[in-house]
Structure formats: structure tokens, C-alpha cells
C-alpha positions as CSV (number, residue, x, y, z in Angstrom):
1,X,29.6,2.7,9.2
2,X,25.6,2.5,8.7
3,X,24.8,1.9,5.3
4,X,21.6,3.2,3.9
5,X,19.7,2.1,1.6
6,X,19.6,3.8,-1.8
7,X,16.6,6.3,-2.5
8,X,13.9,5.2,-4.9
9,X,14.4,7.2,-8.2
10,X,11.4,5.5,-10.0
11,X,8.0,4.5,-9.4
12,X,8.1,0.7,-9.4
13,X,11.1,1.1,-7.2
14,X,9.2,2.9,-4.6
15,X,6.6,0.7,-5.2
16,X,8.6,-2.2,-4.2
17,X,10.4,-0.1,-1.5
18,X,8.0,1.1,0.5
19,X,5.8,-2.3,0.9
20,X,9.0,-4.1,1.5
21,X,9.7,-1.6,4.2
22,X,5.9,-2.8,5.6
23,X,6.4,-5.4,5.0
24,X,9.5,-6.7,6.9
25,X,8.3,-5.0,10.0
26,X,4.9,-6.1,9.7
27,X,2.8,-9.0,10.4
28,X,3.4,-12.6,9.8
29,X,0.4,-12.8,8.2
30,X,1.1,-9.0,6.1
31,X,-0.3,-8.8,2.4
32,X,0.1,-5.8,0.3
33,X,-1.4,-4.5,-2.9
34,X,-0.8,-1.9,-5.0
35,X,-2.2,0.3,-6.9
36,X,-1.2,2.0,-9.7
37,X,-1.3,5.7,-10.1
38,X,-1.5,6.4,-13.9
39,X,0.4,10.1,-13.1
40,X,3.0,7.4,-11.1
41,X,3.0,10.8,-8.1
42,X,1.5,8.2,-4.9
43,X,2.2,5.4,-4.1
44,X,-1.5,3.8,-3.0
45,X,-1.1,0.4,-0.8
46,X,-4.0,-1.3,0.6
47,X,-2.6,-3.9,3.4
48,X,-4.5,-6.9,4.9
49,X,-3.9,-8.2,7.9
50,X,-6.0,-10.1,10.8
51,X,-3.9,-7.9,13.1
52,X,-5.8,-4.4,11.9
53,X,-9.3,-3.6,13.4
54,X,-11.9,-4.0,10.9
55,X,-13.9,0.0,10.2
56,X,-15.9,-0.9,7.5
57,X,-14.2,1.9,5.0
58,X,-10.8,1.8,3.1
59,X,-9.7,5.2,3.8
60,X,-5.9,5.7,3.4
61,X,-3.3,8.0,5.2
62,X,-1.4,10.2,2.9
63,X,2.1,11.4,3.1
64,X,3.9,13.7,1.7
65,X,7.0,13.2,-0.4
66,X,10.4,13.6,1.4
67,X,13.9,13.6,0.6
68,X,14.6,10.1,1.6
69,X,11.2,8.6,-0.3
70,X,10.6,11.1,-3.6
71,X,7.0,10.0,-4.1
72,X,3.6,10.7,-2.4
73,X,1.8,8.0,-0.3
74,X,-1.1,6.7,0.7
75,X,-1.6,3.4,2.8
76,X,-4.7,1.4,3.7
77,X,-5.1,-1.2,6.4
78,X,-7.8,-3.5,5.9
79,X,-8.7,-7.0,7.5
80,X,-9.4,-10.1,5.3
81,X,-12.8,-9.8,6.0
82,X,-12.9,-5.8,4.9
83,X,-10.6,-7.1,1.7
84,X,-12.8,-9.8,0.7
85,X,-16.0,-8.0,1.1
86,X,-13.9,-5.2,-1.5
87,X,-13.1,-8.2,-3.8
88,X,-16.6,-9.1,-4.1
89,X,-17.6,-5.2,-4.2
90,X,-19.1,-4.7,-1.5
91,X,-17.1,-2.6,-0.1
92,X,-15.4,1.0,-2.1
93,X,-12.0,1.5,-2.7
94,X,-10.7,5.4,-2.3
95,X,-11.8,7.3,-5.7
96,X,-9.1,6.3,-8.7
97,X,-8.1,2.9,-6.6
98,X,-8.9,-0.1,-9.2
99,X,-9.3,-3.4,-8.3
100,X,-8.3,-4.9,-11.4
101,X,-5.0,-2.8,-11.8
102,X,-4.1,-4.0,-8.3
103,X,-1.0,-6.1,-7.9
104,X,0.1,-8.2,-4.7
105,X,3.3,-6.4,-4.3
106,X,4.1,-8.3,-0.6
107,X,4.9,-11.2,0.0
């Protein structure tokens, strides 16, 4: 029998569960931040690795919420270059994303 994994029932648990889930199948090199949502609806992850081709922009891909993951979601790939030049603002985060609310949630 296949067990499976319990279904996040609060925020900070999907929090934690879905960058763990990107993160264990990701690059060796794989950071993730979050983001806090102050309505706690998304789940907003930027992710940085020097496996993702650089765009210039943070622009995230948003899900929908499902029966298996309750929340909303939106995830960002970024280079370290792309991340730093955001760290020293030079480059935007989406609209509502706050650098200094951001957590490294991975590793």
C-alpha cells in the first residue's frame, strides 16, 4: 500500500509543503523563499537556482487550489544573478511580494 502524504490544512503547512516538494526534486543548488500573503490564500515562492535561464523579470506562474493542495500558488524561478540584482532592488518583485517579509523556506 502507497501511503500519501497528509493534505496541508494550514498556511505554514503548505508553505513548508510545497517548497519541500520543490525542493526534493530540484536542484542541488535549489533555494526557496517565501512570501507571505497577509490573506494566507497563495502560496508565493521565488526559487534560485543557476540551473534556471536568467529573463530579467520575476514573473510567477499561478495555480489554482486543488483537492490535494487547498491553497493558491504562485512560483518564481530566478537565477542568483536575477535574485541578487532583487536584493539590491534593482530588480521588481510581483506587486504585494515584500522583500523584507521573505523567509528562506528551502533548504
Amino acid at each position: 500500500m502507497i501511503e500519501t502524504e497528509p493534505i496541508p490544512q494550514t498556511y505554514a503547512g503548505a508553505v513548508r509543503t510545497l517548497a519541500r516538494w520543490h525542493g526534493e526534486g530540484g536542484p542541488a543548488d535549489l533555494r526557496v523563499f517565501s512570501f507571505p500573503d497577509p490573506a494566507e490564500q497563495f502560496v508565493r515562492l521565488v526559487e534560485v537556482s543557476e540551473e534556471f535561464m536568467p529573463t530579467g523579470t520575476i514573473r510567477p506562474l499561478t495555480l489554482r487550489a486543488s483537492n490535494l493542495f487547498p491553497f493558491r500558488s504562485s512560483v518564481a524561478l530566478a537565477s542568483p544573478d536575477e535574485w541578487a540584482a532583487v536584493e539590491a532592488g534593482r530588480l521588481a518583485l510581483p506587486a504585494g511580494w515584500q522583500l523584507a517579509q521573505s523567509e528562506q523556506v528551502w533548504p
